[in-house]
C-alpha positions in Angstrom: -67.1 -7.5 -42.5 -67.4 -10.1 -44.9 -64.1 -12.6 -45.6 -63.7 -11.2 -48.8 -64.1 -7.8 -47.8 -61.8 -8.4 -45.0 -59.4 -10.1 -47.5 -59.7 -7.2 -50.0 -59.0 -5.1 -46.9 -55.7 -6.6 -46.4 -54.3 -6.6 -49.8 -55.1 -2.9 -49.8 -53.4 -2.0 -46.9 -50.3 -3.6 -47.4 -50.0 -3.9 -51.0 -50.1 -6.4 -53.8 -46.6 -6.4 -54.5 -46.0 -7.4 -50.8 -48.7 -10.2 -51.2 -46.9 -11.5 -54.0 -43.2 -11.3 -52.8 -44.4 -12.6 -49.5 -46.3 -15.9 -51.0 -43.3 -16.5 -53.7 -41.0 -15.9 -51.1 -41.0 -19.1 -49.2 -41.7 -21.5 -52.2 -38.0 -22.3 -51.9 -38.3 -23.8 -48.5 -40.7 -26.0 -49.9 -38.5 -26.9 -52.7 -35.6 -27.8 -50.6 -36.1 -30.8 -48.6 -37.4 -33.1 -51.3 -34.9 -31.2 -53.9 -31.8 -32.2 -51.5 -33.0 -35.6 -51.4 -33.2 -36.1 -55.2 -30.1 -34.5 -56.0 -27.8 -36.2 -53.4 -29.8 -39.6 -54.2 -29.6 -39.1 -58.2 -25.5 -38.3 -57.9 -24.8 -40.9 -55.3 -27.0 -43.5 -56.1 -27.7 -43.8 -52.3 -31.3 -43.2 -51.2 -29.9 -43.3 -47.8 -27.7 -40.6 -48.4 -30.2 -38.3 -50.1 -32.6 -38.8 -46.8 -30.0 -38.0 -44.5 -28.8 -34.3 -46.5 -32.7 -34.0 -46.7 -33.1 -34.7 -43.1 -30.1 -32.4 -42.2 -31.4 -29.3 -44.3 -35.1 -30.1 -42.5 -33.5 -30.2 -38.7 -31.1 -27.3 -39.2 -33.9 -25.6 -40.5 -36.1 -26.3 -37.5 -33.2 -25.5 -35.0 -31.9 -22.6 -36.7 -35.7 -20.8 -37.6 -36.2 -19.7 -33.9 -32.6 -18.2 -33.4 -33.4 -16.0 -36.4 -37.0 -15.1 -35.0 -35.4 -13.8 -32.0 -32.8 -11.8 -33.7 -35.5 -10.4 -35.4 -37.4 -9.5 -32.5 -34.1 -7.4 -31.3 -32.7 -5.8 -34.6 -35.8 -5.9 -37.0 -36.8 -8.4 -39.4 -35.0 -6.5 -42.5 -31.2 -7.3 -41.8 -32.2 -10.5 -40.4 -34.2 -12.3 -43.6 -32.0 -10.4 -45.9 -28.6 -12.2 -44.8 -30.6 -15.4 -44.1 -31.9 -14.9 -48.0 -28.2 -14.5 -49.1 -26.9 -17.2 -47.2 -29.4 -19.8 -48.2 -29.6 -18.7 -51.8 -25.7 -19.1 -51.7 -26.1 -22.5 -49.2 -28.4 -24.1 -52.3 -25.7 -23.3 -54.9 -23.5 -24.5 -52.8 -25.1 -28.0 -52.0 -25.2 -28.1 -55.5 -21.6 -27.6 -56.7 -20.5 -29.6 -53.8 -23.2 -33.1 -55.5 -22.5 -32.5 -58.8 -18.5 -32.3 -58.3 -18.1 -35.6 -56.3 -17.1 -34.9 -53.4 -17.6 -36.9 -49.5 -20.7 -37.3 -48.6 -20.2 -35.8 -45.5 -19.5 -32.9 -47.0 -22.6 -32.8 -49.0 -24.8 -33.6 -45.8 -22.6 -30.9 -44.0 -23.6 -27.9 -46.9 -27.6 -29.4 -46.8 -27.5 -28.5 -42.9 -26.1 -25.0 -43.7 -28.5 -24.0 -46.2 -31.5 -25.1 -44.0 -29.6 -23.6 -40.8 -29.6 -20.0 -43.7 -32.7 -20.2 -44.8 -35.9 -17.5 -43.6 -39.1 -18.7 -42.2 -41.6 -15.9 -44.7 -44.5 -17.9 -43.7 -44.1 -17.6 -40.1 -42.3 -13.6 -40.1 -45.3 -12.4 -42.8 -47.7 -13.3 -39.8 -45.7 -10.9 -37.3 -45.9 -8.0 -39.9 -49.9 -8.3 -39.9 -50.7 -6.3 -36.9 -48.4 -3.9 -37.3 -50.1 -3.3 -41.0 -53.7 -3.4 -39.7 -52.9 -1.2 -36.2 -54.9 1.6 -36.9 -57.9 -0.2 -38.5 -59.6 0.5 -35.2 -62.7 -2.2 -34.3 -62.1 -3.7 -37.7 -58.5 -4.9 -36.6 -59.5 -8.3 -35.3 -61.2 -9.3 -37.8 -58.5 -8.5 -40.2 -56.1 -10.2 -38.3 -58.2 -13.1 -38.4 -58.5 -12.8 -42.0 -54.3 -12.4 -41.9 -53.6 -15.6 -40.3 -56.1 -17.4 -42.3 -54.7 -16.2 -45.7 -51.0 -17.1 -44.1 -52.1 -20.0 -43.1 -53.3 -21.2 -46.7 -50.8 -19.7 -48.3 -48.2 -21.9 -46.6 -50.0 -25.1 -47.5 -50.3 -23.9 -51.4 -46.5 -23.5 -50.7 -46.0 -27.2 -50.1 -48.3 -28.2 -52.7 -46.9 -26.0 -55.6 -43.4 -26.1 -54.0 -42.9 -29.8 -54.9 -45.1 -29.3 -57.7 -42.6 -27.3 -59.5 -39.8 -28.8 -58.4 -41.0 -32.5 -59.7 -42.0 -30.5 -63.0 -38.3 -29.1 -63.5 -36.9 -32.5 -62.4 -38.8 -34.1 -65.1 -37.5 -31.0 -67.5 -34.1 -31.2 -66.7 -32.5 -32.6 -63.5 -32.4 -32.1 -59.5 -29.5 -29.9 -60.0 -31.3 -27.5 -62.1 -34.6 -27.4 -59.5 -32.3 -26.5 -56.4 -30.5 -23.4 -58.7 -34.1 -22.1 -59.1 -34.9 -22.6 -55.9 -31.9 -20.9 -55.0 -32.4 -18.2 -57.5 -36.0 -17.7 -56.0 -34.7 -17.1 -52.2 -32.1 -14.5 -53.7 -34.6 -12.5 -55.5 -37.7 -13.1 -53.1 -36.3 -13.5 -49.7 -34.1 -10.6 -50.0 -37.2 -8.5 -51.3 -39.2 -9.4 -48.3 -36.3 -8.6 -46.4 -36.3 -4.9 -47.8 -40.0 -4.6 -48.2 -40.9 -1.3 -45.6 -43.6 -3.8 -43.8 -40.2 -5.0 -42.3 -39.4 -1.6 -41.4 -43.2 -1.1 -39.9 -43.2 -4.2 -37.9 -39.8 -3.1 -36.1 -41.2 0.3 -35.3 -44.5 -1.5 -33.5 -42.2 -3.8 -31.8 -39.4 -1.2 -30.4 -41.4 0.9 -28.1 -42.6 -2.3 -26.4 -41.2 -3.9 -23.1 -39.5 -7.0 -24.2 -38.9 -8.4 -20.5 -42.4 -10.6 -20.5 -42.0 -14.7 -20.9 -42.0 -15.8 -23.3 -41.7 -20.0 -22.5 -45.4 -20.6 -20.8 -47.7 -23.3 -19.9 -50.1 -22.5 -22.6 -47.2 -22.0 -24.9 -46.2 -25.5 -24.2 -49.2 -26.6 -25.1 -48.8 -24.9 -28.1 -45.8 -26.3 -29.2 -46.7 -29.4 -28.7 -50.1 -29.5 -30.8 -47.7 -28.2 -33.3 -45.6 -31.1 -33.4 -48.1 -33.4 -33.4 -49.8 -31.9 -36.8 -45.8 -32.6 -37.9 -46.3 -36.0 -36.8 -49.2 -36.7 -39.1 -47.8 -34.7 -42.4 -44.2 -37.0 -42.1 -46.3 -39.9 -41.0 -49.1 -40.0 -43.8 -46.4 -38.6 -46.5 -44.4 -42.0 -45.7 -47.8 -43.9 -45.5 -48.8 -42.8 -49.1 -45.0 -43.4 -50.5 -45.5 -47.2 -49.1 -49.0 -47.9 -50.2 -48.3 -46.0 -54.2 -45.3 -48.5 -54.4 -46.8 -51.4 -53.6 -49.5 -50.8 -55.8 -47.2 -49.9 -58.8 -47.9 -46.1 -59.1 -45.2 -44.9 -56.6 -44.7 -41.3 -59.2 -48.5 -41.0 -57.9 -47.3 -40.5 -54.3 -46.4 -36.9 -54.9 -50.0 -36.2 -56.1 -51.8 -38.0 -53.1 -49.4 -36.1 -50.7 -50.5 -32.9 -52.5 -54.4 -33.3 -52.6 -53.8 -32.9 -48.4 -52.8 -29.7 -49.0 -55.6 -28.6 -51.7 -58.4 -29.2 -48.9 -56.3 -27.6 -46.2 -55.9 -24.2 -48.2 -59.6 -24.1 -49.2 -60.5 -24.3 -45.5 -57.8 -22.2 -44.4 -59.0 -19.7 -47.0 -62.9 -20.5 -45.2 -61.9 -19.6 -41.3 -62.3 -16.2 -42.1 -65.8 -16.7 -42.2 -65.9 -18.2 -39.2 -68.3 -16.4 -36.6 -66.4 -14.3 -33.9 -68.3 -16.2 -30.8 -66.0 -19.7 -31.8 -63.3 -19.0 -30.0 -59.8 -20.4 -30.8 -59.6 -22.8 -28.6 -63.0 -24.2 -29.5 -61.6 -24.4 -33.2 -58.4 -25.8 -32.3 -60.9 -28.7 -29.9 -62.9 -29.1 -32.9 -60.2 -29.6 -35.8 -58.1 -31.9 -33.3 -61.2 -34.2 -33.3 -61.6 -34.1 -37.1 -57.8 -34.8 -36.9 -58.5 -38.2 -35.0 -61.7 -39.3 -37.0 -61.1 -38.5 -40.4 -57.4 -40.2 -40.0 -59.1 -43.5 -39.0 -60.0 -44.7 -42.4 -56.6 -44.9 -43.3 -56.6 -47.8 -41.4 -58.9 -49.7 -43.5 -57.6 -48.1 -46.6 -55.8 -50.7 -49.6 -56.0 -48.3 -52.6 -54.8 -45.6 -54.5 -58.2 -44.6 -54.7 -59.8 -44.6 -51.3 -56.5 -43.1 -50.4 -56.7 -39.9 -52.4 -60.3 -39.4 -51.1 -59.2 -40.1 -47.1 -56.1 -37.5 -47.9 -58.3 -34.8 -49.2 -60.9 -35.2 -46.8 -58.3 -35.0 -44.0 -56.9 -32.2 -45.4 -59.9 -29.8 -44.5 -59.0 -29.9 -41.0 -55.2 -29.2 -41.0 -55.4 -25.2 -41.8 -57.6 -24.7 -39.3 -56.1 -26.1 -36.9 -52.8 -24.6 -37.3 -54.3 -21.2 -37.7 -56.1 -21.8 -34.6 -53.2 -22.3 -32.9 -50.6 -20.2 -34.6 -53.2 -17.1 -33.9 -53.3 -18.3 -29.8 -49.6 -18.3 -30.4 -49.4 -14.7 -31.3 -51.7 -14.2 -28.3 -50.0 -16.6 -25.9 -46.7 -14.5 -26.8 -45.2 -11.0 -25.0 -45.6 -8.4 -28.3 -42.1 -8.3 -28.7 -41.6 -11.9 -28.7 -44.1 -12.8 -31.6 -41.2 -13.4 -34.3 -39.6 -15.8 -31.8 -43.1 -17.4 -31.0 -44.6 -17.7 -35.1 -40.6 -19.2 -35.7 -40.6 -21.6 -32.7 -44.2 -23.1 -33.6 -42.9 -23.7 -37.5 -40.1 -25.4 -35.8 -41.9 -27.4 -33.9 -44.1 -28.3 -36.6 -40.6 -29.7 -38.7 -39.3 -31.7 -35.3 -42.8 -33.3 -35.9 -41.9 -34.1 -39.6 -38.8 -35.7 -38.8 -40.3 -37.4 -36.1 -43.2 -39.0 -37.7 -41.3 -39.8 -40.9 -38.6 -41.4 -39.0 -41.0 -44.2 -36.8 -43.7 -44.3 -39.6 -40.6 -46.0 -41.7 -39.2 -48.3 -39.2 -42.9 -49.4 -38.4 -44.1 -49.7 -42.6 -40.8 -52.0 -42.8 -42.3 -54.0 -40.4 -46.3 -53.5 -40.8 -46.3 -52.0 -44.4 -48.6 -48.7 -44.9 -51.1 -49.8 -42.2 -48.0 -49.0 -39.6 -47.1 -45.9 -41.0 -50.7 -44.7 -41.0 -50.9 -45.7 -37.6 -48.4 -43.3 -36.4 -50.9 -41.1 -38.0 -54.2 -42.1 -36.3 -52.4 -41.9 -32.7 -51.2 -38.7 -33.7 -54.2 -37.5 -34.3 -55.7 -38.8 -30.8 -53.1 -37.5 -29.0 -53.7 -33.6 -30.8 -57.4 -34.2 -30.1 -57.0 -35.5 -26.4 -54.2 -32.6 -25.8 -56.8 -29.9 -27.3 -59.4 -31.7 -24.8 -57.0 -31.5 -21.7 -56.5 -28.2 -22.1 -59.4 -26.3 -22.9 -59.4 -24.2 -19.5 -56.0 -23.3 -20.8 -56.4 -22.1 -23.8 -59.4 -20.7 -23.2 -57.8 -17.9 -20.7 -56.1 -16.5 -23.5 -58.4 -13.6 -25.6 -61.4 -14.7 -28.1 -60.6 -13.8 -31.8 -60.0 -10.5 -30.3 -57.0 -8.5 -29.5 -55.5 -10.2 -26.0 -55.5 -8.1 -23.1 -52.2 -7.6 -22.5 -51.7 -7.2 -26.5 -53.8 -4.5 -26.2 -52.6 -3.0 -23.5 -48.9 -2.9 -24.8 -50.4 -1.4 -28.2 -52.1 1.2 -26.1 -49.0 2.2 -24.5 -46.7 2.0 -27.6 -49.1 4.0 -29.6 -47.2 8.0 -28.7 -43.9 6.1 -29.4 -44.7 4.6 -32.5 -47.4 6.5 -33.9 -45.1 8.9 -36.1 -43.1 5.8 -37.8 -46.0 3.8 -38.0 -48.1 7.1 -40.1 -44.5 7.0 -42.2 -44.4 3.9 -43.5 -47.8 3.5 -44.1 -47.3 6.0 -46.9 -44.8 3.8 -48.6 -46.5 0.6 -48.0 -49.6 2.7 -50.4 -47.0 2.9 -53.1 -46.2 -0.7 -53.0 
């Protein structure tokens, strides 16, 4: 089956409306970090200030993701993302009431950590709906769940490109305030239409006739986890990099744009894996994008433009998607079936521990080294996802090829009488969406 076939495939099965609510659906995690920090910054005057309710709403985020994941693993993903919608639509408005009116900025930071603490992880919940969708697509399911995570993981970069993207564009319309309402307004709408979407419904039905007593905290999860927070590393990193190296050259509104173009070349090879031949294994792709990940980084180091820093960042940007899809898809391999929400939720964590982290030392080393130390944090992050990938090839190489996992496919096999019924039910519905 041909990507676009398989892609086709997918749309078909679970609906365009889905598609669309899914993808629109977590633009306003996207928006929130960098709105937080111009709203608290632009009504307090404090940069610091507006970092640190940023940084709050990111971390809560990060902490607060996997709780939700689990949750959802227990009681379906439909009560869970539709109180999580409410709350951080409501969190947003609250943030800004709380700016706008004046009042401590404790306070202010306080109400940034609740709405990240709130808010639902789509990206990482769509990819837990996907086999339930494509369940009885028989040989052509692996495939299609390669084609899933590929699309998932593209869309999530276009996320953080046209997530900022609109934000800047309403900042430059009107004012911070005004982004964060949308944003807000968004997650209401959005998020609680994921929530109530019947692929919510369909994904709890696969799940509940499955044991749930399997472990999920492994070795090769580890492993995971960590090359997740690694890729985090380099996006905070190289986003505090570019910022350094735009203002000292005068063009610090191009920052934004530079920062973006990473994400342009990371969705059109995220949007390529799918063509990927099934004999290259995930681990092998994961090996071979963590070695692009420490090569094409390198020039950074001898970068001292604008210019041969937009062309670097773009180039980079072809390995990032398929690295995380690589390992989000070992993830969902590496994980006990009815732990997969906590799994996809504990990876995008780890990805924004990585943020902070790499943000936070590629500052204090660009006060002292300018951009050449912040991209350094960069380059050695890179090494280490490409040395980590090395290490641990025997690893990751016992879990399944592209294929369904053993055990995955076992548990399916057994859950099939139990589930079979809800699964024929809402498949119906998801045709009329």
């Amino acid at each position: 089956m041909s990507p676009l076939a398989s892609y086709r495939r997918l749309f078909s099965l679970a609906g365009p409306l889905y598609v669309a609510v899914a993808f629109v659906g977590r633009l306003p995690l996207a928006m929130s970090q960098m709105g937080a920090l111009l709203l608290v910054a632009a009504t307090t005057g404090s940069y610091g200030l507006g970092g640190a309710a940023a940084g709050a709403l990111a971390v809560a985020n990060a902490v607060g993701a996997p709780v939700a994941g689990a949750l959802a693993d227990r009681v379906g993903q439909r009560p869970v993302v539709l109180v999580q919608s409410l709350l951080g639509g409501a969190g947003l408005l609250l943030l800004v009431a709380l700016a706008r009116g004046g009042a401590s900025p404790a306070l202010v930071i306080a109400s940034a950590a609740l709405a990240g603490a709130a808010m639902p992880q789509i990206g990482p919940l769509a990819r837990v709906r996907w086999r339930p969708i494509t369940r009885q697509q028989g040989s052509r399911q692996p495939r299609l769940m390669e084609a899933a995570f590929s699309y998932e993981g593209a869309a999530d970069e276009a996320s953080f490109v046209l997530g900022p993207a609109l934000l800047g564009l309403l900042v430059v319309v009107a004012d911070p305030a005004l982004a964060l309402v949308v944003a807000a307004s968004v997650l209401l709408v959005f998020g609680c239409a994921f929530a109530l979407h019947p692929t919510a419904r369909l994904a709890h039905a696969h799940r509940a006739a499955i044991d749930s007593g399997a472990r999920l905290v492994t070795g090769v999860f580890v492993v995971l986890l960590v090359a997740q927070l690694l890729i985090g590393v380099v996006f905070g990193s190289i986003q505090t990099g570019t910022t350094v190296l735009a203002t000292l050259a005068g063009q610090a509104g191009i920052a934004g744009l530079v920062h973006a173009s990473l994400g342009v070349g990371s969705v059109i090879a995220g949007l390529a894996v799918a063509a990927l031949p099934a004999r290259i294994g995930y681990a092998t792709r994961v090996l071979v994008a963590a070695l692009g990940l420490a090569v094409l980084s390198s020039p950074l180091l001898l970068t001292d433009s604008v210019p041969q820093l937009f062309a670097v960042v773009l180039v980079l940007g072809f390995v990032v998607a398929p690295y995380m899809i690589s390992v989000f898809m070992l993830g969902e391999r590496a994980a006990p079936p009815s732990k997969v929400g906590t799994a996809m939720t504990l990876l995008a964590a780890a990805t924004g521990i990585g943020y902070a982290v790499g943000s936070g030392v590629a500052g204090r080393l660009a006060d002292l080294h300018g951009h050449l130390g912040a991209f350094s944090v960069t380059v050695s992050a890179g090494v280490a996802a490409a040395v980590l990938a090395l290490a641990t090839q025997p690893l990751l190489r016992r879990l399944a090829g592209p294929g369904t996992s053993e055990s995955s496919a076992a548990s399916a096999e057994t859950a099939a009488p139990a589930t079979s019924s809800a699964l024929t039910a809402e498949r119906t519905g998801l045709r009329g969406g």
